[in-house]
N, CA, C and O atoms as CSV, one atom per row, in Angstrom:
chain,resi,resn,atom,element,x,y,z
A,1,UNK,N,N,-112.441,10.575,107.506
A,1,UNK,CA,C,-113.363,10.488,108.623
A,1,UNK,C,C,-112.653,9.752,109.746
A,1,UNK,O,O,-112.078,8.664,109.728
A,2,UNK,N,N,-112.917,10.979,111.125
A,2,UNK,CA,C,-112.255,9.884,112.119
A,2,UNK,C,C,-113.141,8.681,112.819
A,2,UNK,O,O,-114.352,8.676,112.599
A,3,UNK,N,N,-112.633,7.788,113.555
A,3,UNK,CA,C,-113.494,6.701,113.733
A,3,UNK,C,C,-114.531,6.936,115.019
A,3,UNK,O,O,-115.519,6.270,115.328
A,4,UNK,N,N,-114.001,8.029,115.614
A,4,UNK,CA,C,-115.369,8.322,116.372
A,4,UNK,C,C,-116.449,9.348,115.858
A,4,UNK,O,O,-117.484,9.757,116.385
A,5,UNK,N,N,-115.868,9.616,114.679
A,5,UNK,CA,C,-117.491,10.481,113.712
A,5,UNK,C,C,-117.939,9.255,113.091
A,5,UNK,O,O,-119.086,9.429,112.680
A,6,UNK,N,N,-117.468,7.946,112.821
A,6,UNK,CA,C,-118.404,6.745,112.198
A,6,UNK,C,C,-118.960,6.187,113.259
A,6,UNK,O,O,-119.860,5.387,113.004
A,7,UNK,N,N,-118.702,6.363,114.361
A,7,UNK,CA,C,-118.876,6.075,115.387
A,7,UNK,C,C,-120.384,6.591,115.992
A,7,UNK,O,O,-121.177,6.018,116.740
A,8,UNK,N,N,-120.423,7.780,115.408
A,8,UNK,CA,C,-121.313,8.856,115.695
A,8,UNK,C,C,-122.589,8.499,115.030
A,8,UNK,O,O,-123.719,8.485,115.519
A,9,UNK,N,N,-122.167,8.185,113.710
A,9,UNK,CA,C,-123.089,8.086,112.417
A,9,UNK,C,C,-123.840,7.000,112.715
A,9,UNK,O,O,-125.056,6.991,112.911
A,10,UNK,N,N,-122.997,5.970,112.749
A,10,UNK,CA,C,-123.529,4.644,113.040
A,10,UNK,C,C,-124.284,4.110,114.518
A,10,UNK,O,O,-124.999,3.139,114.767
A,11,UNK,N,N,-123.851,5.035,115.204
A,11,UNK,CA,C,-125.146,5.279,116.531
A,11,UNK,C,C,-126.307,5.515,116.516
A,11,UNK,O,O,-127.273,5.051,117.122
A,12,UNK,N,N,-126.067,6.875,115.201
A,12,UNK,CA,C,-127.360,7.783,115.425
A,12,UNK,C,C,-128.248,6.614,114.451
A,12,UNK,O,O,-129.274,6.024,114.789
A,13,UNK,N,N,-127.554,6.505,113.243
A,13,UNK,CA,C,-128.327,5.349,112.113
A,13,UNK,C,C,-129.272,3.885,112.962
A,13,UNK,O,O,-130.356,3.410,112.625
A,14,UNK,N,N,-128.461,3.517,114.003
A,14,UNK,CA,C,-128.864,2.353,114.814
A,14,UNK,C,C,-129.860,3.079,115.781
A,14,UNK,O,O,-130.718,2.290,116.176
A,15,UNK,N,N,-129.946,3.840,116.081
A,15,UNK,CA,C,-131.005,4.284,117.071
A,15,UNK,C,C,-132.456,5.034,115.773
A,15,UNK,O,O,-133.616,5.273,116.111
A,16,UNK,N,N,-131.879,5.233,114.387
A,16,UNK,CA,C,-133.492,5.619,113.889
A,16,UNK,C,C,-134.075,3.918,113.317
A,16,UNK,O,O,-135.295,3.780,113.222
A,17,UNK,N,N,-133.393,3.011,113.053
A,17,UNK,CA,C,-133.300,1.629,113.013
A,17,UNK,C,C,-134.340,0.784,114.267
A,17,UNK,O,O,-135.309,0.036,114.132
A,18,UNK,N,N,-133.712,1.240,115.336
A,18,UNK,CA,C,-134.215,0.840,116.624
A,18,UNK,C,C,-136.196,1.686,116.460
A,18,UNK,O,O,-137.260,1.239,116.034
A,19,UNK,N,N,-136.033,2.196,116.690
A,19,UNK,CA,C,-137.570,3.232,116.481
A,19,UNK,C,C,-138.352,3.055,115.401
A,19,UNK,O,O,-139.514,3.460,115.361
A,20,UNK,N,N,-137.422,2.066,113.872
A,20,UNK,CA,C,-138.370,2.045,113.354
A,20,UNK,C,C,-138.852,0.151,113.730
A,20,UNK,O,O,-139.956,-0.350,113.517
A,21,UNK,N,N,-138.072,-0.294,114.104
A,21,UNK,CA,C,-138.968,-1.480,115.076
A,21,UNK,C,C,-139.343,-1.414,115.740
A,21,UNK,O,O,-140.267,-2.223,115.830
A,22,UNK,N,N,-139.145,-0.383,117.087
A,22,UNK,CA,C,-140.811,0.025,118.059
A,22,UNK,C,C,-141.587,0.382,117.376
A,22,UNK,O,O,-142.652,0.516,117.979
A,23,UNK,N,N,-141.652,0.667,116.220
A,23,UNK,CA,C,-143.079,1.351,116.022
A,23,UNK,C,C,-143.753,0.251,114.763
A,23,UNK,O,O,-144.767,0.268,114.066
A,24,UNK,N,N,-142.770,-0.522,114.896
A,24,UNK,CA,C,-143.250,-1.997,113.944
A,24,UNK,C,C,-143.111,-1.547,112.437
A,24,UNK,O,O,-143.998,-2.069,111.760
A,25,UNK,N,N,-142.556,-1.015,111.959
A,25,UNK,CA,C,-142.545,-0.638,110.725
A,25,UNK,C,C,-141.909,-1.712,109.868
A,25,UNK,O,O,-140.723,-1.967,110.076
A,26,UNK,N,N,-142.535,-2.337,108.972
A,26,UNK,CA,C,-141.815,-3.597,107.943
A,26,UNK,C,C,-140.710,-2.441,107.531
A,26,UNK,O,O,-141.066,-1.265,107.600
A,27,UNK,N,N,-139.566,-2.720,107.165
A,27,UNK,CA,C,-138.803,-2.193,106.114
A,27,UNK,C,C,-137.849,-3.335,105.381
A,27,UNK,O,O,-136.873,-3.790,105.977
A,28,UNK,N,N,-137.998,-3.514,104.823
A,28,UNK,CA,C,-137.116,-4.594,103.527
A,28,UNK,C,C,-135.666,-3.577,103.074
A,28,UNK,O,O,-135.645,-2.346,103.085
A,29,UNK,N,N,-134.280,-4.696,102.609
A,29,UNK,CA,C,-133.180,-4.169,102.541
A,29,UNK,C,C,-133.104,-3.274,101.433
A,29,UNK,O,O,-132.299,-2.355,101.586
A,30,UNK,N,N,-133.569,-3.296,100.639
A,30,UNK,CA,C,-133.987,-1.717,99.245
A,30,UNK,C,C,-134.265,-0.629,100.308
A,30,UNK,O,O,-133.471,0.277,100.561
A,31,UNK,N,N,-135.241,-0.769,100.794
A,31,UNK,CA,C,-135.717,0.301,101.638
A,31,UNK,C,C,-134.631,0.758,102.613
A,31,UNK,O,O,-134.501,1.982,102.584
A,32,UNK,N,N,-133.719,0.066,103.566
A,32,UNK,CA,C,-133.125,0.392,104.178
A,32,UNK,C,C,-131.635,0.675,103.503
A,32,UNK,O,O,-130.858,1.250,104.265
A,33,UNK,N,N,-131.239,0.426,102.482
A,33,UNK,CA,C,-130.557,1.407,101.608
A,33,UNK,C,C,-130.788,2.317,100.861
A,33,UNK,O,O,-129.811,2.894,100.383
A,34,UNK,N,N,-131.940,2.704,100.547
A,34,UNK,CA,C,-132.411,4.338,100.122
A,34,UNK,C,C,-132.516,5.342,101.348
A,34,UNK,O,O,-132.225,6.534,101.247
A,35,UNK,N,N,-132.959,4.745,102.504
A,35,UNK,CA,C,-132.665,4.951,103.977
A,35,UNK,C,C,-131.905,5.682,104.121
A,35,UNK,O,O,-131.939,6.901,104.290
A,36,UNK,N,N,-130.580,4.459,104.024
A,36,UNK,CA,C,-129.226,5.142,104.531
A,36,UNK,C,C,-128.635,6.422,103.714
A,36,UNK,O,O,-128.088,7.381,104.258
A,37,UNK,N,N,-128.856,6.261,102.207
A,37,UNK,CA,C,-128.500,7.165,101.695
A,37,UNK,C,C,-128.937,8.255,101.869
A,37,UNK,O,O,-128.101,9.101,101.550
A,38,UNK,N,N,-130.019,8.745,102.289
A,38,UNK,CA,C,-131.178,10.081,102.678
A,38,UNK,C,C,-130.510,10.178,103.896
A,38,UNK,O,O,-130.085,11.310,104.126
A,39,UNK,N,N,-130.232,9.130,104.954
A,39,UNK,CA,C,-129.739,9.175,106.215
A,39,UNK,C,C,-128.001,10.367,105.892
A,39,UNK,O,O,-127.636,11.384,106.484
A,40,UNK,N,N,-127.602,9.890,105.172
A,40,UNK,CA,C,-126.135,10.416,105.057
A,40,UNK,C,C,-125.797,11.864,104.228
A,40,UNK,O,O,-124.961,12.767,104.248
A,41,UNK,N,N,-126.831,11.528,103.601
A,41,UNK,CA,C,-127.282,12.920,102.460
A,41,UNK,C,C,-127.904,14.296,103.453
A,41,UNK,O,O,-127.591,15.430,103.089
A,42,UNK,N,N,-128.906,14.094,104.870
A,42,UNK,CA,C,-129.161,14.724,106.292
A,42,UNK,C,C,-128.096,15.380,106.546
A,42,UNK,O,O,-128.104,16.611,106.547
A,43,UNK,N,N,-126.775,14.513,106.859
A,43,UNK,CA,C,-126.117,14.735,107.353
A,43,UNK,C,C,-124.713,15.133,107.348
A,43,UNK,O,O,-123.783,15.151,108.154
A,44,UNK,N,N,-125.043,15.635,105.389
A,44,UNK,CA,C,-123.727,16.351,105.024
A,44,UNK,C,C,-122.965,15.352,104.660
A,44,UNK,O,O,-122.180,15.729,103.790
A,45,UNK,N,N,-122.818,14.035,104.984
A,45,UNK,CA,C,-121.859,13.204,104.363
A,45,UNK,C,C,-122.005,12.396,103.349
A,45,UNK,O,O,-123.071,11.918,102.962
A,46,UNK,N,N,-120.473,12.149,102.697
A,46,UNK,CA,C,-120.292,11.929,101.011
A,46,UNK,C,C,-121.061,9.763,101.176
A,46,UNK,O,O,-121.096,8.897,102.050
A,47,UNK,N,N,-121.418,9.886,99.979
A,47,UNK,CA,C,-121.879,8.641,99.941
A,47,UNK,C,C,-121.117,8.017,98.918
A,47,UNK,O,O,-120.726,8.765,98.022
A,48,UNK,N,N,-120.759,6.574,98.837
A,48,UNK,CA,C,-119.834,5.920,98.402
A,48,UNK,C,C,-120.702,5.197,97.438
A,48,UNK,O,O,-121.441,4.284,97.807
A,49,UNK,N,N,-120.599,5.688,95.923
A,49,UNK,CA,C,-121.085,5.316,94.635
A,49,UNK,C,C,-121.087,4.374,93.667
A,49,UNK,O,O,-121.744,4.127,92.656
A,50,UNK,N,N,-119.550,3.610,94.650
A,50,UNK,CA,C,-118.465,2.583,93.851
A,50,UNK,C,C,-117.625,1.868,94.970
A,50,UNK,O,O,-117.324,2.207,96.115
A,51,UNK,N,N,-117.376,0.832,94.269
A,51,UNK,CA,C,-116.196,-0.570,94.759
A,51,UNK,C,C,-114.976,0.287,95.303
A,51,UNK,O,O,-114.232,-0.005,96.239
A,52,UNK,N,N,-114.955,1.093,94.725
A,52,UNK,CA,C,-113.415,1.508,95.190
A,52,UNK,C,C,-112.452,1.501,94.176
A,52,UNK,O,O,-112.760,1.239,93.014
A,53,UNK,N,N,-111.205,1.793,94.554
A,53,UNK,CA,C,-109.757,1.612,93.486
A,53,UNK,C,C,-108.611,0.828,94.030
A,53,UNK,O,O,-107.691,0.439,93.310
A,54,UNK,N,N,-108.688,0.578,95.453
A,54,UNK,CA,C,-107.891,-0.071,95.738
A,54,UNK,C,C,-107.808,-1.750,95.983
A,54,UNK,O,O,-108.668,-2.237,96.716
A,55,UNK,N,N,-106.917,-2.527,95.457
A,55,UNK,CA,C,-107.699,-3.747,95.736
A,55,UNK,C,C,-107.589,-4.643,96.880
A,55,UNK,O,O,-107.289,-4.045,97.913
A,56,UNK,N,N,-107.730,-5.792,96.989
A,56,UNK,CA,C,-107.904,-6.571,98.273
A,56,UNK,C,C,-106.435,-6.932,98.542
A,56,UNK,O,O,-106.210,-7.217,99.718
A,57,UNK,N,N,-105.525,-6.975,97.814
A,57,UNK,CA,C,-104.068,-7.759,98.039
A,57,UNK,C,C,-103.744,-6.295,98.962
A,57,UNK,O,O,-103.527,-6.410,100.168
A,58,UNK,N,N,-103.730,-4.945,98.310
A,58,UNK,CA,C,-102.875,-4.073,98.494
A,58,UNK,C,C,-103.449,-3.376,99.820
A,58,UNK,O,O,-102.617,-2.724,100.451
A,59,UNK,N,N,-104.416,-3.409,100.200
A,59,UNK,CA,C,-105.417,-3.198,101.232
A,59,UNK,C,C,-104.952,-4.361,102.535
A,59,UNK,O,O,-104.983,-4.085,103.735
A,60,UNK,N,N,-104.670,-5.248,102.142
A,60,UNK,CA,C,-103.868,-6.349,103.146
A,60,UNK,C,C,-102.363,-5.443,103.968
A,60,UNK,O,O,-101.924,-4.984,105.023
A,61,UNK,N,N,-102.122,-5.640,102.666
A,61,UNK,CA,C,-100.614,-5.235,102.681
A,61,UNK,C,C,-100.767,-3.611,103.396
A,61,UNK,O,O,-100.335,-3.762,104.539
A,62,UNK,N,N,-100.979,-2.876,103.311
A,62,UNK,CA,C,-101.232,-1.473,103.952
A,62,UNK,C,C,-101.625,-2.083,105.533
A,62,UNK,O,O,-100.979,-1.747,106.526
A,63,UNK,N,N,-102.548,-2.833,105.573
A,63,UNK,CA,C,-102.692,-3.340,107.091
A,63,UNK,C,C,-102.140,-3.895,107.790
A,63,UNK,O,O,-102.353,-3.834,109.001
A,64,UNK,N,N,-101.033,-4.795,107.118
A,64,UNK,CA,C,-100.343,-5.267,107.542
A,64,UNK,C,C,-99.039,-4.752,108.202
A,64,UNK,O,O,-98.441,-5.269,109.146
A,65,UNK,N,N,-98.632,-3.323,107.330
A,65,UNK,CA,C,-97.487,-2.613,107.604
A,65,UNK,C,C,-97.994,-1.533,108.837
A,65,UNK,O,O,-97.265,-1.146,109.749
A,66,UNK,N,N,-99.181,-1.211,108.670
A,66,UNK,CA,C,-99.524,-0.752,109.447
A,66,UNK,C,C,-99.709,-1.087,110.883
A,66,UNK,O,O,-99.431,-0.335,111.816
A,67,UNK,N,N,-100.257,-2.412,110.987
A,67,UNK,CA,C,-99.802,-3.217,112.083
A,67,UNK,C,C,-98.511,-3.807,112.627
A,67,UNK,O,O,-98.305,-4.347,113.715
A,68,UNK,N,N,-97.689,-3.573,111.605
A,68,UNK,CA,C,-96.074,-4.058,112.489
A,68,UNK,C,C,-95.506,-2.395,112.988
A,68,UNK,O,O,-95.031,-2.192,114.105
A,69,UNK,N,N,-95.608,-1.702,112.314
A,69,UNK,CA,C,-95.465,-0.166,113.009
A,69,UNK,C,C,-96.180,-0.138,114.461
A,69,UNK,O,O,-95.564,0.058,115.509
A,70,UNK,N,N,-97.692,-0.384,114.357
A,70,UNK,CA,C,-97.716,0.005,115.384
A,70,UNK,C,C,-97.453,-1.443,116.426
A,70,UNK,O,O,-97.445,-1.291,117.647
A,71,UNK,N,N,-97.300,-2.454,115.970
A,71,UNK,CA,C,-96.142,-3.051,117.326
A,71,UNK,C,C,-95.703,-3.039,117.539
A,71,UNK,O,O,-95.557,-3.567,118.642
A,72,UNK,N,N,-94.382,-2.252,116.724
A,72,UNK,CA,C,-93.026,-1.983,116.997
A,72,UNK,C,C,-93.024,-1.131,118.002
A,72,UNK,O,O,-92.391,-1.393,119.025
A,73,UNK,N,N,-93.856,0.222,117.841
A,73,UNK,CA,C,-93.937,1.079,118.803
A,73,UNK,C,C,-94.290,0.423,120.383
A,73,UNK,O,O,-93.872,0.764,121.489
A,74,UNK,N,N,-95.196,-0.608,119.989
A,74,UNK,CA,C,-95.542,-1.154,121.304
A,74,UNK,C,C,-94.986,-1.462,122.080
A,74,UNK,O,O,-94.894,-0.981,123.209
A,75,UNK,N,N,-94.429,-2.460,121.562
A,75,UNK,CA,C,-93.358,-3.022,122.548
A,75,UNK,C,C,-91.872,-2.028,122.367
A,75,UNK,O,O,-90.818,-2.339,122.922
A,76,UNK,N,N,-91.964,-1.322,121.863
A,76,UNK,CA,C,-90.319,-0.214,122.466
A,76,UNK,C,C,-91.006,0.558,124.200
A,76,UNK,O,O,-90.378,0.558,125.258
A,77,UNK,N,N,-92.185,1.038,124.012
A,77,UNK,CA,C,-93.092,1.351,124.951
A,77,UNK,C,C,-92.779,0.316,126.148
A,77,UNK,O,O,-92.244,0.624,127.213
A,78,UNK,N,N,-93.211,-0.956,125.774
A,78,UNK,CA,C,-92.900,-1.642,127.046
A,78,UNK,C,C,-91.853,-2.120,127.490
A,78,UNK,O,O,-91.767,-2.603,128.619
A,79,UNK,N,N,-90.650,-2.034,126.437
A,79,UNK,CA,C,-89.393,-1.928,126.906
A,79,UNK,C,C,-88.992,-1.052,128.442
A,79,UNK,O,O,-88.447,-1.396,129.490
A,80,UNK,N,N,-89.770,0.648,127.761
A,80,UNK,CA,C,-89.108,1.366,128.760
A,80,UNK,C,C,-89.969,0.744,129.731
A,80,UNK,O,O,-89.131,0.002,130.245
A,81,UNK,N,N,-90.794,0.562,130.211
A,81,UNK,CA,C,-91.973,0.818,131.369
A,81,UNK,C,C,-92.038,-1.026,131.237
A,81,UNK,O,O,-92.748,-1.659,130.454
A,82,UNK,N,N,-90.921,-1.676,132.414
A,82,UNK,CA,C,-90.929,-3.158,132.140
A,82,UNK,C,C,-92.457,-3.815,133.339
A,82,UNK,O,O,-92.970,-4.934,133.304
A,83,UNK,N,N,-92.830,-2.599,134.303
A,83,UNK,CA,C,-94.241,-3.239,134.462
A,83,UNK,C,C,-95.735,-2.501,134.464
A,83,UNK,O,O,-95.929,-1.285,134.468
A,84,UNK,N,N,-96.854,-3.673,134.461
A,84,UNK,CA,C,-97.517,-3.131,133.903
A,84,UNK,C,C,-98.901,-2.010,135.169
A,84,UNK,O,O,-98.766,-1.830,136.380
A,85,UNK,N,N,-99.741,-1.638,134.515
A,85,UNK,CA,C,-100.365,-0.625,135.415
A,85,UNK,C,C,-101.017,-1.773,136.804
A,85,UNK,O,O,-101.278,-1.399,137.947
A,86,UNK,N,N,-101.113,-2.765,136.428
A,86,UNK,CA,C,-101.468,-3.761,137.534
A,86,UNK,C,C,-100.412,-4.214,138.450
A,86,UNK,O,O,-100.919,-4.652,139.483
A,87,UNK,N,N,-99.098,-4.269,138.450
A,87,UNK,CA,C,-97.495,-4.066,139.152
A,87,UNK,C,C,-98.123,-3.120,140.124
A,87,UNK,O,O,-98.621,-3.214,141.246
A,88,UNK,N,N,-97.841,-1.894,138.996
A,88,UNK,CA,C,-98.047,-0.604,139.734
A,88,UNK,C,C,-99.175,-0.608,140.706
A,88,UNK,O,O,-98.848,-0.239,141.833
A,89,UNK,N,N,-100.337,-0.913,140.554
A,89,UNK,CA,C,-101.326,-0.937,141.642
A,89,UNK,C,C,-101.172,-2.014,142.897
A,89,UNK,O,O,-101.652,-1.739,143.997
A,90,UNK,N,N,-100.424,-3.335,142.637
A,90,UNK,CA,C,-100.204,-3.949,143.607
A,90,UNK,C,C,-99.031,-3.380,144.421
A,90,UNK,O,O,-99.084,-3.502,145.645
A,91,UNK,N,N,-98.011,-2.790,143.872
A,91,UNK,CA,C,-97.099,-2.208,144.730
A,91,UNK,C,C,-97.743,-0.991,145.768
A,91,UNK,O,O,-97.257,-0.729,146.868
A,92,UNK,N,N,-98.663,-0.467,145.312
A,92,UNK,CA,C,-99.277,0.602,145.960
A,92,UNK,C,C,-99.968,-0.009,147.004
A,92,UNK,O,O,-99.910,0.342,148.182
A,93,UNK,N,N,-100.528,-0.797,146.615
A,93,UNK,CA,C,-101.234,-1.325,147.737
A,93,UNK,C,C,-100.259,-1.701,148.935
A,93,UNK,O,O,-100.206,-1.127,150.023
A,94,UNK,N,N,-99.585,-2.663,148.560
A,94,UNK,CA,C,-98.250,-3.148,149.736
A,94,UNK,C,C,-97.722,-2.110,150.293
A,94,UNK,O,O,-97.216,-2.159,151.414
A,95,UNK,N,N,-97.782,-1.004,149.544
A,95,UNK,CA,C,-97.251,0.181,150.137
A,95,UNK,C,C,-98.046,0.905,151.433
A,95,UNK,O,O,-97.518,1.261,152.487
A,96,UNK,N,N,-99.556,1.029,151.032
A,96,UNK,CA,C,-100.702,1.519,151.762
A,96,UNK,C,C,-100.774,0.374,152.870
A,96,UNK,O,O,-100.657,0.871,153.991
A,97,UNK,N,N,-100.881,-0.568,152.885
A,97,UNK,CA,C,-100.860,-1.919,153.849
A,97,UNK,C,C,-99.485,-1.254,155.025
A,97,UNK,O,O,-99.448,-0.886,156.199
A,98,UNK,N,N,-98.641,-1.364,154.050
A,98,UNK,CA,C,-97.231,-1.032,155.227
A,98,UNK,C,C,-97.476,0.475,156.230
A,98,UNK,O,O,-97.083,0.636,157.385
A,99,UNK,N,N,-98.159,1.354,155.465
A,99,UNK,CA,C,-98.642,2.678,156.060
A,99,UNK,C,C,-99.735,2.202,157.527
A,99,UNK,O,O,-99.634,2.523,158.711
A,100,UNK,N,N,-100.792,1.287,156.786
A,100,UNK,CA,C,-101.492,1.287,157.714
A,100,UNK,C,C,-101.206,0.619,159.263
A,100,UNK,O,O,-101.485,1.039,160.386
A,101,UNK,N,N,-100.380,-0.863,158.696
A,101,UNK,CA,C,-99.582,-1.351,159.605
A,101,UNK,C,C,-98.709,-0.446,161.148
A,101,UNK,O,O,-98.630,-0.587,162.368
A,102,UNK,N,N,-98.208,0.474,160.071
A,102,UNK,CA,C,-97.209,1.570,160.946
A,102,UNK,C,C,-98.527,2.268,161.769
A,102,UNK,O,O,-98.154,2.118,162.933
A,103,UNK,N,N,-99.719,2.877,161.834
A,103,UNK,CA,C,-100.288,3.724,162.044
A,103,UNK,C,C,-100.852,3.035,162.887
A,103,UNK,O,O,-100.701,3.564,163.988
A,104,UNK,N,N,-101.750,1.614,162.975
A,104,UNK,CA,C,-102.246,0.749,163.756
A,104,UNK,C,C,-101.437,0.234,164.936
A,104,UNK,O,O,-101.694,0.532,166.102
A,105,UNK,N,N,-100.679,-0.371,164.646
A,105,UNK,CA,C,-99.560,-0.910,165.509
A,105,UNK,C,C,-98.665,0.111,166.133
A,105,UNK,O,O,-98.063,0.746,165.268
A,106,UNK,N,N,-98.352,0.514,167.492
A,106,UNK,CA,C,-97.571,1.414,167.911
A,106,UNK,C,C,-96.283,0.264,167.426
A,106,UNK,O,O,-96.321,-0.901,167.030
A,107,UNK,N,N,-94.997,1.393,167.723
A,107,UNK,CA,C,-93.960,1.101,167.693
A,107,UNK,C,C,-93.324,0.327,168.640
A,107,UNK,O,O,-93.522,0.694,169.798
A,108,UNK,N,N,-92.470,-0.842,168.454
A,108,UNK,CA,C,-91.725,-1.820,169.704
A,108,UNK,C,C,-90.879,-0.945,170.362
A,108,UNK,O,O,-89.929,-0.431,169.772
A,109,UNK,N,N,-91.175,-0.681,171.750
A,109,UNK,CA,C,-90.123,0.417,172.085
A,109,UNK,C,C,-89.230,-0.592,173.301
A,109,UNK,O,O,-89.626,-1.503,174.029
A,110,UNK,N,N,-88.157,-0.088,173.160
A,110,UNK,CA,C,-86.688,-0.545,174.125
A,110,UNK,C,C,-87.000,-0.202,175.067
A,110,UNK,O,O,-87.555,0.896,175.101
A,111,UNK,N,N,-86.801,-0.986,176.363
A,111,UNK,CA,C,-87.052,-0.720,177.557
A,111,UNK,C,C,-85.576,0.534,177.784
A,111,UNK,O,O,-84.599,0.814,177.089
A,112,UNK,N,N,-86.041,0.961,178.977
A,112,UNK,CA,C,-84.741,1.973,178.775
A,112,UNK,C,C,-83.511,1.854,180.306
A,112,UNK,O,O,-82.516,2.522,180.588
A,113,UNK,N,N,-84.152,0.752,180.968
A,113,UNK,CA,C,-83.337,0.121,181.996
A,113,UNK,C,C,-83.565,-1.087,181.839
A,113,UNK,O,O,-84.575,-1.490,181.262
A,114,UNK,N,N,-82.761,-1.768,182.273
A,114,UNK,CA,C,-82.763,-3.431,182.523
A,114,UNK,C,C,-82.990,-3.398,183.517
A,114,UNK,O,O,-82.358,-2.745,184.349
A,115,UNK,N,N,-84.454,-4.442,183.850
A,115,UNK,CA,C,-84.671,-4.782,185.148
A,115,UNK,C,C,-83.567,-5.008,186.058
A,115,UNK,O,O,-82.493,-5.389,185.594
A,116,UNK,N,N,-83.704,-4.823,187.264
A,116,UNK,CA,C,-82.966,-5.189,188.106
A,116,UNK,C,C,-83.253,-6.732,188.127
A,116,UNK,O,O,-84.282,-7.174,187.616
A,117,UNK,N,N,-82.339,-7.528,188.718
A,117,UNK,CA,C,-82.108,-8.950,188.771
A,117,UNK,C,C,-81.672,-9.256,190.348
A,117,UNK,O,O,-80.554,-9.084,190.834
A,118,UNK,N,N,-82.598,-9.644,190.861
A,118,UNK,CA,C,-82.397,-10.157,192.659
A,118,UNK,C,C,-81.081,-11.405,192.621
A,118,UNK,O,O,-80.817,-12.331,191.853
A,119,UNK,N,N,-80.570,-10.959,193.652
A,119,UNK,CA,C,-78.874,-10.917,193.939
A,119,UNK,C,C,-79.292,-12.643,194.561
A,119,UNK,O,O,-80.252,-13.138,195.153
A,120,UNK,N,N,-77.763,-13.221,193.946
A,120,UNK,CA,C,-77.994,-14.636,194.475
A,120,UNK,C,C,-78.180,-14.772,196.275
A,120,UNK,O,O,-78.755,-15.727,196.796
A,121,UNK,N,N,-77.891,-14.223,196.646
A,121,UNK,CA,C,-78.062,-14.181,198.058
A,121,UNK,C,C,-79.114,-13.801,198.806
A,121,UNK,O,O,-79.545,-14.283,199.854
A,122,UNK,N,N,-79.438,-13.003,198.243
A,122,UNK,CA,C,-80.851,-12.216,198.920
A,122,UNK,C,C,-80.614,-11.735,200.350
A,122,UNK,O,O,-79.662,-11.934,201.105
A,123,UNK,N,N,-81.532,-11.176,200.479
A,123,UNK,CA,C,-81.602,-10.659,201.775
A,123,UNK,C,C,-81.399,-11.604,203.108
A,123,UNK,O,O,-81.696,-12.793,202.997
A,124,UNK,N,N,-80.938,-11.147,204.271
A,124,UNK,CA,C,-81.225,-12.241,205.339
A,124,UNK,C,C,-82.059,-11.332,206.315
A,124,UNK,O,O,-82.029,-10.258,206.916
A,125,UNK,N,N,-82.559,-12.064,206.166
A,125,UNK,CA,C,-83.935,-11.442,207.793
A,125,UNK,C,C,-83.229,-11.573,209.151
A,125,UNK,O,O,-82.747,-12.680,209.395
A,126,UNK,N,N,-83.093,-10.559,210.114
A,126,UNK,CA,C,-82.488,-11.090,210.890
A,126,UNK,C,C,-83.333,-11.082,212.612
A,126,UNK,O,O,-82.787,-11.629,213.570
């Protein structure tokens, strides 16, 4: 079972749960495990009869390996890609800022003569 079909189950189970406290219904925990089982038995799925076979050490250990795999992967991941999607959005922004800057602000333009500069002498009136 994938975890968004328990996902599913355990929605739908919590919402006939929910309805049976709007409608005030006592139900005691016997009751709400004959419940569930009719609930799962509805719905085509296998019901779990027993403890299991696997035990608590080896059930660790499976989680555990399972969790260094997937960190390993993790961080090789962030090896390649050294920043993160929040980098990336602040650079964008600085980027969009610099756009808008350019678009708002005309450009400094060079005069394209040098003023003339009045001559030490100047004129004489005569």
């Amino acid at each position: 079972m994938y975890i968004w079909e328990l996902n599913r189950i355990v929605t739908m189970y919590l919402d006939y749960a929910e309805d049976q406290a709007h409608r005030h219904k006592p139900m005691h925990m016997a009751d709400w495990v004959q419940k569930l089982d009719a609930f799962l038995q509805f719905n085509e799925r296998n019901i779990l009869t027993h403890a299991g076979t696997v035990s608590h050490e080896l059930a660790q250990e499976h989680a555990h390996r399972q969790f260094e795999n997937y960190d390993a992967q993790r961080r090789q991941l962030e090896a390649q890609q050294p920043t993160s999607n929040f980098d990336h959005a602040v650079e964008q922004v600085k980027r969009l800022q610099q756009e808008v800057v350019k678009k708002v602000l005309p450009p400094q333009t060079k005069p394209s003569r040098k003023p003339r500069r009045a001559k030490k002498g100047g004129r004489k009136n005569a």
